[in-house]
BADOBA-782203 format. One record per residue (C-alpha): residue number from 1; y, x, z. Coordinates in pm, whole numbers, plus 50000, padded with zeros to 5 digits. Example, Ala and Ser with C-alpha at 12.3 -4.5 7.8 and 13.67 -1.06 7.14 Angstrom:
// residues 2
- resi, y, x, z
- 1, 49550, 51230, 50780
- 2, 49894, 51367, 50714
***
This chain:
// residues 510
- resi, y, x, z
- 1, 50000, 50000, 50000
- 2, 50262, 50265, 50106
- 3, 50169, 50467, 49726
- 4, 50255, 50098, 49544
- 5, 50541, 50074, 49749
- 6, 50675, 50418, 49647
- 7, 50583, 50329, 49251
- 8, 50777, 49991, 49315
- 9, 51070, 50199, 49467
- 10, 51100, 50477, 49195
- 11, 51056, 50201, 48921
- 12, 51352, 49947, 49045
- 13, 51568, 50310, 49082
- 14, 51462, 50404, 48730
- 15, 51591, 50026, 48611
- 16, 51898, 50059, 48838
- 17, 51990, 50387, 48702
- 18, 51974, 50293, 48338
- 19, 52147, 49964, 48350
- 20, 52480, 49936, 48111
- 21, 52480, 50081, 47802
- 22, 52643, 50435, 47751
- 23, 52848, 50561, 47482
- 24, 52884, 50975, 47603
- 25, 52746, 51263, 47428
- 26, 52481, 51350, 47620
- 27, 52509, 51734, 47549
- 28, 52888, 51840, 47439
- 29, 52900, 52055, 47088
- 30, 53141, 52376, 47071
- 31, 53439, 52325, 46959
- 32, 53437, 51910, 47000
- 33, 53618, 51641, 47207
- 34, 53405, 51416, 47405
- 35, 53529, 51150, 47164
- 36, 53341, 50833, 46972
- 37, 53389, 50992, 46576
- 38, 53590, 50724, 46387
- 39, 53359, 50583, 46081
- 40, 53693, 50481, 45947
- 41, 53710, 50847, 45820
- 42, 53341, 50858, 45691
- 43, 53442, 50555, 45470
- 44, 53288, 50565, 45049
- 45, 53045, 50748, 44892
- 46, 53005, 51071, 44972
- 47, 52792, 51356, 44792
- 48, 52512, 51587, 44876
- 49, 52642, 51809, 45133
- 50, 52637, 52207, 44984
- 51, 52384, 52398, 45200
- 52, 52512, 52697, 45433
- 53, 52333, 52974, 45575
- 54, 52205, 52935, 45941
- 55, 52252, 53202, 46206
- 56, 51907, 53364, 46244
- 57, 51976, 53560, 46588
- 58, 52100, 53258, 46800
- 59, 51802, 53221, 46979
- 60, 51551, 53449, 47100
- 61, 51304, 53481, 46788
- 62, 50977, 53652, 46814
- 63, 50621, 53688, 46621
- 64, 50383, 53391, 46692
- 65, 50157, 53431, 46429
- 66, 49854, 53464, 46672
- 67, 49966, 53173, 46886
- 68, 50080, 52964, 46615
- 69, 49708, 53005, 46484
- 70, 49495, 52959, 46749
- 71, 49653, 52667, 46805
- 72, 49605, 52499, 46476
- 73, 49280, 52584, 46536
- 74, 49009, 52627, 46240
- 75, 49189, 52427, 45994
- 76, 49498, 52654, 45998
- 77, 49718, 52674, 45643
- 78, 49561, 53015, 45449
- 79, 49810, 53243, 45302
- 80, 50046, 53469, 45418
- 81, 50279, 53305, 45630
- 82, 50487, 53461, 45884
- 83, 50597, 53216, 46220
- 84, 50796, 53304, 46502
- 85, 50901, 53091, 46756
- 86, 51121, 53040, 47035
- 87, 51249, 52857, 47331
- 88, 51596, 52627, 47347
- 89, 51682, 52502, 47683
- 90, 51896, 52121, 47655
- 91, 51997, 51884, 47927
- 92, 51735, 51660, 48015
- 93, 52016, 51397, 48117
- 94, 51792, 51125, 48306
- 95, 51983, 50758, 48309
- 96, 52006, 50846, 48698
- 97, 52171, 51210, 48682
- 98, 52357, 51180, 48320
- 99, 52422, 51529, 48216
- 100, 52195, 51697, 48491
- 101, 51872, 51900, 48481
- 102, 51742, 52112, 48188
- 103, 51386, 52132, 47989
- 104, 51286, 52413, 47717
- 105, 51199, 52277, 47368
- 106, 50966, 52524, 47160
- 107, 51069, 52632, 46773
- 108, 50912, 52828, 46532
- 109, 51055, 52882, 46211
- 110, 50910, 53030, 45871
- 111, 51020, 53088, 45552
- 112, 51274, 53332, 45431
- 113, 51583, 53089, 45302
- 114, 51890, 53126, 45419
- 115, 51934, 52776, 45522
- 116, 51770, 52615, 45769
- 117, 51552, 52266, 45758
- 118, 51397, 52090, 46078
- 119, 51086, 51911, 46089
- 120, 51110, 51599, 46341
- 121, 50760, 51478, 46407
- 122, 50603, 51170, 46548
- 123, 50566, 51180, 46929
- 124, 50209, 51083, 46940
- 125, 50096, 51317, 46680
- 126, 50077, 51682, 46629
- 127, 50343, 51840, 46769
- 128, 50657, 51936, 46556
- 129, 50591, 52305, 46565
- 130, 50212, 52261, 46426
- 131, 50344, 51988, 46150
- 132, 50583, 52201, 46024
- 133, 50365, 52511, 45988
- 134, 50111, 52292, 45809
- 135, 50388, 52137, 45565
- 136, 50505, 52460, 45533
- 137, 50192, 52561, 45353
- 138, 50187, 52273, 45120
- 139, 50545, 52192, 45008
- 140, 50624, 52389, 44733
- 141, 50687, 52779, 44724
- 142, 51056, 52710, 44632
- 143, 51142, 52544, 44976
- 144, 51056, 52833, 45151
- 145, 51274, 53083, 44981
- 146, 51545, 52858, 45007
- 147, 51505, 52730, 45332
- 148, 51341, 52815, 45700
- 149, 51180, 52546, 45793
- 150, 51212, 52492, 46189
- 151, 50946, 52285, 46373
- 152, 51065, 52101, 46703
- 153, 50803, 52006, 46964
- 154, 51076, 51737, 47071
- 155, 51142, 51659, 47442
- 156, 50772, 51587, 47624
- 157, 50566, 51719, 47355
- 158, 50351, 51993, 47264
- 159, 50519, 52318, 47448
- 160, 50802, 52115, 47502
- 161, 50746, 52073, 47848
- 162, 50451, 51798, 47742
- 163, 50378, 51562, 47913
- 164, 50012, 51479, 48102
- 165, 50070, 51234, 48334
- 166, 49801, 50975, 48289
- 167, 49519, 51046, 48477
- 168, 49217, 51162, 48234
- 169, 48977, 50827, 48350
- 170, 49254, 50609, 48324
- 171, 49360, 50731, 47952
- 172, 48921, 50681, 47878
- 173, 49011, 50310, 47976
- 174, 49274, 50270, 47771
- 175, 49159, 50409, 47487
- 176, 48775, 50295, 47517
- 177, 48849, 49930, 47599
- 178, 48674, 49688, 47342
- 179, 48992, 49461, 47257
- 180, 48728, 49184, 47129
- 181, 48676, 49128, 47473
- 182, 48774, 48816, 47595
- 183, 48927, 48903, 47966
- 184, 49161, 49167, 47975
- 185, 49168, 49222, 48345
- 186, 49075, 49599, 48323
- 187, 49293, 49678, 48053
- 188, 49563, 49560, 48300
- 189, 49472, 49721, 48565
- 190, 49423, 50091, 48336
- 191, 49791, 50047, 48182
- 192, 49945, 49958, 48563
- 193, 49771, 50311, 48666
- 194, 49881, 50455, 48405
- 195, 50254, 50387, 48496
- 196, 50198, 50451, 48852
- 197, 50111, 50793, 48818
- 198, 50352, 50843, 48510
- 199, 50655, 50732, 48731
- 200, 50509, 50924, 49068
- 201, 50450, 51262, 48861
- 202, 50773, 51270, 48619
- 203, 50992, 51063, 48883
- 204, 51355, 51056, 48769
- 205, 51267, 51231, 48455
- 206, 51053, 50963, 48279
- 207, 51323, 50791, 48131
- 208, 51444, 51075, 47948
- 209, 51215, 51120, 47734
- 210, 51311, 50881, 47431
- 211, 51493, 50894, 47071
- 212, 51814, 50884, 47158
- 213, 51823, 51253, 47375
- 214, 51601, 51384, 47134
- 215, 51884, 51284, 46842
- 216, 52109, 51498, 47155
- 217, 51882, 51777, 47142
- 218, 51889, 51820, 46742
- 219, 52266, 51866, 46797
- 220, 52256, 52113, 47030
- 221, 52004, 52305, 46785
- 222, 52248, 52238, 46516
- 223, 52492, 52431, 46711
- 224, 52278, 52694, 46792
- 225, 52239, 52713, 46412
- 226, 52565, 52792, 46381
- 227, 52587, 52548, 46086
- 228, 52813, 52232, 46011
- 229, 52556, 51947, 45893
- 230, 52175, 51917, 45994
- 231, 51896, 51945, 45716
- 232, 51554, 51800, 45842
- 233, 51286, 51606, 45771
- 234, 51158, 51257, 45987
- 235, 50772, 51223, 45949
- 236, 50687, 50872, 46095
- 237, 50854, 50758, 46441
- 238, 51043, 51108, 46362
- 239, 51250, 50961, 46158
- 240, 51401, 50731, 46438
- 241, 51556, 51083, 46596
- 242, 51711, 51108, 46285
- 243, 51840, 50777, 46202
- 244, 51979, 50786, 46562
- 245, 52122, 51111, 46467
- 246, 52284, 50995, 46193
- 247, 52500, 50704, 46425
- 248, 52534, 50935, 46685
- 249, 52713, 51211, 46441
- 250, 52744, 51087, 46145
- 251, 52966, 51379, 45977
- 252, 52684, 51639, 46063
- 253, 52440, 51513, 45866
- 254, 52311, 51746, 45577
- 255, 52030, 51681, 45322
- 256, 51745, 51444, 45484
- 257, 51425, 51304, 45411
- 258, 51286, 51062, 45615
- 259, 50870, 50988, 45530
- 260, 50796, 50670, 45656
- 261, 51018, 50504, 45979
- 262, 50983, 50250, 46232
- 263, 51170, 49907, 46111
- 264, 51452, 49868, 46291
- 265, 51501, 49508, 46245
- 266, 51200, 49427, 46432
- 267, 51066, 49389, 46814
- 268, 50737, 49550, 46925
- 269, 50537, 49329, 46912
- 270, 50667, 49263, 46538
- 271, 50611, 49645, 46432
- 272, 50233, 49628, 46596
- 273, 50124, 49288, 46406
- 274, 50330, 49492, 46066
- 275, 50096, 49788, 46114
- 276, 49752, 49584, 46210
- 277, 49823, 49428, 45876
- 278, 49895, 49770, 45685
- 279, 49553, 49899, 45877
- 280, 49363, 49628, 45698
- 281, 49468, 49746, 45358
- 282, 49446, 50069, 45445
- 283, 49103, 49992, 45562
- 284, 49045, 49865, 45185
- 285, 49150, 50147, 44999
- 286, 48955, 50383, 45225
- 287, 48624, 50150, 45107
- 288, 48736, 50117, 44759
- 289, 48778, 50544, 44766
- 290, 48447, 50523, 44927
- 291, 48255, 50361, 44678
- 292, 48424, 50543, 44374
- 293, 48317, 50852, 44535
- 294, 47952, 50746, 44612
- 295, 47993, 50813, 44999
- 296, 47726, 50739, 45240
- 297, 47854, 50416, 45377
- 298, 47675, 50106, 45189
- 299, 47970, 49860, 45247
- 300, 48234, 50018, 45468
- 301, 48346, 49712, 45646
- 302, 48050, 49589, 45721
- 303, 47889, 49946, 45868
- 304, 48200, 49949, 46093
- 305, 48088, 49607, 46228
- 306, 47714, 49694, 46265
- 307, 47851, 50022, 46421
- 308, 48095, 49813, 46661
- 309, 47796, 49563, 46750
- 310, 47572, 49860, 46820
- 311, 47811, 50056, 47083
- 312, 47851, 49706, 47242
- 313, 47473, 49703, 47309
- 314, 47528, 50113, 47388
- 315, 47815, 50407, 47407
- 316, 47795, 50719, 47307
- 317, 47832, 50959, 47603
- 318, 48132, 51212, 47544
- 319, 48225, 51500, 47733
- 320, 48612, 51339, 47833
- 321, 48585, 50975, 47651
- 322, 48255, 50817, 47550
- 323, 48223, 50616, 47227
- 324, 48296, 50237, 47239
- 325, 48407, 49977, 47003
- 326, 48759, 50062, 47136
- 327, 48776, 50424, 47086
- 328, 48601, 50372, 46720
- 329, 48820, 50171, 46601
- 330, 49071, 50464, 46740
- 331, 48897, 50723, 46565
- 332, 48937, 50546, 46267
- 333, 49303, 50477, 46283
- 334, 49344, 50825, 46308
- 335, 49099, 50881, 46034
- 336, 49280, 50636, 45835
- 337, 49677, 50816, 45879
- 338, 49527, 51132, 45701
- 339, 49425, 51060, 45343
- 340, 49261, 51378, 45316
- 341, 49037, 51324, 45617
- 342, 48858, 51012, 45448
- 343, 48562, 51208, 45324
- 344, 48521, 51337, 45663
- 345, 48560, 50984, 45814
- 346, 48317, 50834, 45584
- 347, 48065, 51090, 45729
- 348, 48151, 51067, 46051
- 349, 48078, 50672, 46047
- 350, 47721, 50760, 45922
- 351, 47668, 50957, 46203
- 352, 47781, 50730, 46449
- 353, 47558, 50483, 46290
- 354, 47245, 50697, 46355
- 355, 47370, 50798, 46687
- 356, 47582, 51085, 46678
- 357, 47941, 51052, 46769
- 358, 48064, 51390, 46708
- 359, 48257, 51314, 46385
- 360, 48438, 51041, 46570
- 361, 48464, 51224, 46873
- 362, 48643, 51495, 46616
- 363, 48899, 51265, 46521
- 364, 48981, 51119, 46874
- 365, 49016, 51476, 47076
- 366, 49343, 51574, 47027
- 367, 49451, 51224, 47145
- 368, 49254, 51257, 47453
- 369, 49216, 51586, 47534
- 370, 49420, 51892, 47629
- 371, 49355, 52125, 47320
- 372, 49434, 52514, 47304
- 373, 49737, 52455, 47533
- 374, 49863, 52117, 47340
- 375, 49829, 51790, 47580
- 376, 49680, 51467, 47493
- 377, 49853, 51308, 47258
- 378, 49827, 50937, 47399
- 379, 50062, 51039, 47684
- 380, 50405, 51152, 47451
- 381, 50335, 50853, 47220
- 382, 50243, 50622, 47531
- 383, 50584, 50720, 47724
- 384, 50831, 50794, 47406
- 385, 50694, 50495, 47265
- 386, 50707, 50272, 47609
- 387, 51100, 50415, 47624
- 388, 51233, 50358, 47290
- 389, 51164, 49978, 47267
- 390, 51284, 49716, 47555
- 391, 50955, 49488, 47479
- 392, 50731, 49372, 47761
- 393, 50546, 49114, 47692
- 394, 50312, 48929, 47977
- 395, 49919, 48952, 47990
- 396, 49937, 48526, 47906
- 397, 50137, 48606, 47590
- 398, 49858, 48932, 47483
- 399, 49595, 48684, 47525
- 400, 49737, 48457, 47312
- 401, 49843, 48706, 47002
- 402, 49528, 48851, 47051
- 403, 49323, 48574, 46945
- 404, 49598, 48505, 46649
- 405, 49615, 48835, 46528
- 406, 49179, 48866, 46536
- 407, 49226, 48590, 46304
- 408, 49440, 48737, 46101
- 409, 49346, 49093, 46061
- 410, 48958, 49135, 46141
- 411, 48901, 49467, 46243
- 412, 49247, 49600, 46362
- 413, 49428, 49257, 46527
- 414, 49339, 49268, 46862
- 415, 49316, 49631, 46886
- 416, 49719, 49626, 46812
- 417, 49761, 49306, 46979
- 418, 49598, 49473, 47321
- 419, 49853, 49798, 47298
- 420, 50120, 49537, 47427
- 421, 49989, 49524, 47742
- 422, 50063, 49953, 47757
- 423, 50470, 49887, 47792
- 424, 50469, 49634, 48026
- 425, 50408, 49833, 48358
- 426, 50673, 50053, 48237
- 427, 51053, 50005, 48346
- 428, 51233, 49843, 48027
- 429, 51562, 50080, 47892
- 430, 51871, 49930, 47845
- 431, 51953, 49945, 47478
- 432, 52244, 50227, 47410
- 433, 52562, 50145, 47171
- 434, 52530, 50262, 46840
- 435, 52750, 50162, 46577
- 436, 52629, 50107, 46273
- 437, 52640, 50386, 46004
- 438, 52934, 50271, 45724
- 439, 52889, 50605, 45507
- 440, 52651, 50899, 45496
- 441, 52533, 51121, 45240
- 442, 52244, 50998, 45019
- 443, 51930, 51026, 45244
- 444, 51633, 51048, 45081
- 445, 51374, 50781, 45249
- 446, 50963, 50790, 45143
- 447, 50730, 50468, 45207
- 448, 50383, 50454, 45169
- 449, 50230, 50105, 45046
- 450, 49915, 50138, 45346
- 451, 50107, 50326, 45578
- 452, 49863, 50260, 45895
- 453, 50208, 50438, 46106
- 454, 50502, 50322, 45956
- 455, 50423, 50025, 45718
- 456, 50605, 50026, 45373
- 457, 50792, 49702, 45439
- 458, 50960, 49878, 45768
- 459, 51091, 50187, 45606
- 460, 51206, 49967, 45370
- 461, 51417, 49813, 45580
- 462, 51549, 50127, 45728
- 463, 51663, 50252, 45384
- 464, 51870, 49883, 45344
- 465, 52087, 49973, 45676
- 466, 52165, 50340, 45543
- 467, 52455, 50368, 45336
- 468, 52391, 50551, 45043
- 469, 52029, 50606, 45048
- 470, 51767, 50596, 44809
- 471, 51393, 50484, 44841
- 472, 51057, 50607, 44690
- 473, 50781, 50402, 44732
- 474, 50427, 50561, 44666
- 475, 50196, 50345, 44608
- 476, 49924, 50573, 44844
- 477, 49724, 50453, 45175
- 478, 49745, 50709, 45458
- 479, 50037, 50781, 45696
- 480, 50352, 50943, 45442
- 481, 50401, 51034, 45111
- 482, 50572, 51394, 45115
- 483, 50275, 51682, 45026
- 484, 50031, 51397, 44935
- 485, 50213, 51226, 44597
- 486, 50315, 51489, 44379
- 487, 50584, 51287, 44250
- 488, 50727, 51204, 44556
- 489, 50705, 51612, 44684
- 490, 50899, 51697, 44309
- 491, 51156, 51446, 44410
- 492, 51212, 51588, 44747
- 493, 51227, 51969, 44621
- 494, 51483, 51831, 44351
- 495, 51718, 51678, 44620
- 496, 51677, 51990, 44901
- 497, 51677, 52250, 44680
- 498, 51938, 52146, 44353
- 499, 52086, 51823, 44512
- 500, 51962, 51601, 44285
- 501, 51937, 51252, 44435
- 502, 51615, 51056, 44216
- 503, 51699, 50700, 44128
- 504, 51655, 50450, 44417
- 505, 51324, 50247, 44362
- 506, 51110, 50528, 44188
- 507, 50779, 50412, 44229
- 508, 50528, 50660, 44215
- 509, 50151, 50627, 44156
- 510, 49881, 50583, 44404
***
C-alpha cells in the first residue's frame, strides 16, 4: 500500500507539474532572444536552402568503428566505412524543473561531406546511431561525399541514456498476451506495473522524454554544428521531431526528408485502428510475395492461424519471453516493417509451425531484450509513445474496440486495439502551443502504400499541413520508402544533393 501510494503521489506531481501549456525554448541558441519567431516574416514560397559546411571539431569526435560494429551485430553494412561518435550533453527540462538537469545523447557521424545531415529515428526501433550507419551503407555513394550523415540516439534511447524501466516479466506480459482473449484483466494489471515502476525509477524525469525536447535537442546540435538551417532525415515517428522542429524554428530548417510520419490530424486510438488496417494489407502482399517466390508457407494466412491455435494449446519456452499468440503476432509486425526480412519471416513461420521458435524469437529480441549494450526497445517506444499523445482510453472502451476492430481486421485488430490499454496508467501531457507552420522550404515527404508504422494515408496528411512540400508515394509494403524504391532514393539524392525538388504526387512503383 505505502509503494501505490508513492506511485499515486509522483504521478498527480508529474500531472501537476505539466499542467498549462508552455511556449519557452526549452534550450536557448547562441546568439538568439528568448522570443516566439514571427511567421509573418517566413511568409511565400521560399527555395531550397544552399547547403553550408558544418564545424567538424565542435564536439568531442573519436573512432567507433569497433563499437559501432559489434553493436549492429552480424548483419553489419560491408564496406569500408569509417564511424566515430560522440557524446552531446542537453537539458533534460522535466515539466516540473523547466530548464533543469542534463542527459548525454550519443552521435556518430560518417561520411566525408562537408555538410552535415541527421538521421531522426523512430523511438521504438533501432536506435538513431545504428539506423544511420545502416542507411549510410545503402543510400547512394554521392550522399556521403557530400554530406556526414549524423545518427542521434534521441533522448531515452539507445546510448542516450535509454531507458529500462519496465520490469523484464512485466514487459513478457505485455508483449505475450493473446489479445483474442476475451478478459483483459491481466493485461491491465501488466500495463499498471509497468507505469509503477516507470514513474518510481525515472521519477521527475519521465515526462521528458517526448517529441517536443527532442525537436529542443536537434537545435542545440544544430548549434553545435555551427550551421544556420538543419538537414536531416525523419524515418517513421522520427519525423514528428522534425515536424515539431519545423514549428518550433521554422527559419532553421534546411533540406528534409521525412519517410513515413505519424498523422497529425488523428487521436490514438485513430492512428492504431489506421495501422491495424495497413497491417492487413501488408499482411497480403507479404503472402502474395510468398507465393510468387514459392516459399514454404502453403497459404500464409491460414498457417498463421493454425500457428496461433497451436501456441494457444502450447508456448514455446524462450529464454526472456516465450512464444504465444501475442508475441507472434509481434514477431510478425516486426517481420512485416522490414521488406527485406520477408524471406526470413516466411521461414521463421515454418519453424514455428513444427515447433521451433527461434526465427520468431529472432525477430522479437531486440524489442525485449537488452542487446550488446542497446535496451529493449518496447520501453523508449512504450514511454515516448505514452508522452507524445494525451489519449487514455478506459479498459470498458478497449473491450469494446477490441471486438470491432477483430471484426474488422482479422489478424492484427485486437492486437492494436489491446495497445490502448499501455497509455492509460501513464500521466496524460498537456498539449504544448505550436503555431502552425505558414512557410517553409519544400520538404520532401515519402509514404509507403502498406506502411505497417506510419500508414500512407497519415503521412499524407502530414505533407497537406506543410507549406511547400511535396509527396512521393511508393506503392511498396514494409515500413518507408527511402533505400527500398529506387525511385524514391533517386528523388531524394536529387533534392539533398542538387536541390532539385521532384513533382508533388510522383508515384513510384511497388
Amino acid at each position: 500500500m505505502r509503494r501505490a501510494a508513492l506511485v499515486l503521489l509522483a504521478v498527480s506531481v508529474l500531472t501537476a507539474c505539466s499542467a498549462g501549456p508552455s511556449t519557452r525554448p526549452v534550450i536557448a541558441v547562441k546568439g538568439e532572444e528568448n522570443q516566439p519567431v514571427d511567421q509573418s516574416a517566413l511568409a511565400g514560397p521560399q527555395p531550397v536552402p544552399p547547403l553550408s559546411q558544418y564545424r567538424t571539431d565542435s564536439l568531442g569526435w573519436s573512432p567507433c568503428n569497433e563499437q559501432m560494429k559489434d553493436r549492429l551485430g552480424a548483419d553489419a553494412p560491408q564496406g569500408d566505412q569509417t564511424y566515430e561518435c560522440a557524446r552531446m550533453t542537453v537539458v533534460l527540462d522535466p515539466p516540473g524543473r523547466p530548464g533543469r538537469g542534463t542527459l548525454g545523447l550519443a552521435l556518430m557521424r560518417v561520411g566525408t561531406g562537408k555538410s552535415a545531415l541527421v538521421v531522426v529515428n523512430d523511438p521504438g526501433g533501432e536506435p538513431g546511431t545504428m539506423k544511420a550507419a545502416r542507411l549510410a551503407a545503402a543510400l547512394p555513394k554521392e550522399i556521403l561525399s557530400t554530406y556526414t550523415i549524423i545518427g542521434v540516439d534521441r533522448r531515452g534511447t539507445g546510448r542516450s541514456d535509454g531507458m529500462s524501466c519496465v520490469p523484464p516479466a512485466t514487459r513478457s506480459q505485455l508483449v505475450e498476451y493473446d489479445p483474442a482473449e476475451a478478459e483483459q484483466s491481466s493485461l491491465v494489471v501488466a500495463a499498471g506495473d509497468a507505469a509503477q515502476e516507470c514513474v518510481l525509477d525515472l521519477e521527475g524525469r519521465l515526462t521528458a522524454f517526448d517529441s517536443w525536447r527532442a525537436a529542443a535537442d536537434l537545435e542545440r546540435l544544430r548549434d553545435y554544428l555551427g550551421t544556420d538551417r538543419l538537414n536531416a532525415i525523419g524515418l517513421g515517428e522520427g519525423s514528428r521531431v522534425l515536424t515539431t522542429y519545423a514549428q518550433r524554428y521554422p527559419n532553421r530548417i534546411g533540406r528534409v526528408v521525412l519517410d513515413g510520419a505519424p498523422d497529425p490530424a488523428l487521436d490514438q486510438a485513430g492512428v492504431l485502428e489506421s495501422r491495424a488496417a495497413a497491417s492487413e494489407a501488408a499482411f497480403e502482399a507479404f503472402a502474395r510475395d510468398c507465393k510468387i517466390r514459392g516459399c514454404a508457407l502453403a497459404n500464409p494466412r491460414e498457417d498463421v492461424q493454425a500457428l496461433l491455435t497451436q501456441l494457444r494449446s502450447g508456448r514455446l519456452r524462450g529464454e526472456y519471453v516465450d512464444l504465444t499468440p501475442g508475441s507472434a503476432l509481434n514477431a510478425i509486425l516486426t517481420g512485416l516493417a522490414d521488406r527485406s526480412r520477408w524471406p526470413q519471416l516466411a521461414d521463421a513461420l515454418v519453424k514455428a509451425r513444427a515447433g521451433d521458435g527461434s526465427g520468431l524469437f529472432s525477430l522479437l529480441d531486440p524489442l525485449v531484450n537488452d542487446l550488446d549494450e542497446n535496451p529493449p526497445r518496447f520501453d523508449a517506444g512504450l514511454i515516448i509513445g505514452c508522452n507524445d499523445t494525451a489519449t487514455r482510453i478506459p479498459p470498458d472502451r478497449v473491450k469494446a474496440l477490441t471486438a470491432d476492430w477483430q471484426g474488422k481486421y482479422a489478424m492484427f485488430g485486437a492486437l492494436f486495439a489491446r495497445k490502448l490499454l499501455q497509455c492509460t496508467p501513464f500521466p496524460a501531457p498537456k498539449a504544448e502551443k505550436l503555431d502552425p507552420l505558414k512557410s517553409a522550404p519544400p520538404i520532401v515527404v515519402l509514404s509507403t502504400a502498406n506502411d505497417v508504422s506510419t500508414p500512407a494515408s497519415g503521412t499524407e496528411h502530414t505533407a497537406q499541413r506543410l507549406p511547400g512540400s511535396v509527396l512521393i508515394g511508393w506503392q511498396g509494403s514494409g515500413h518507408g520508402a527511402l533505400t527500398k524504391s529506387g525511385c524514391a532514393t533517386t528523388a531524394v539524392r536529387d533534392y539533398l544533393i542538387d536541390a532539385k525538388v521532384p513533382s508533388n504526387g510522383t508515384v513510384c512503383p511497388p
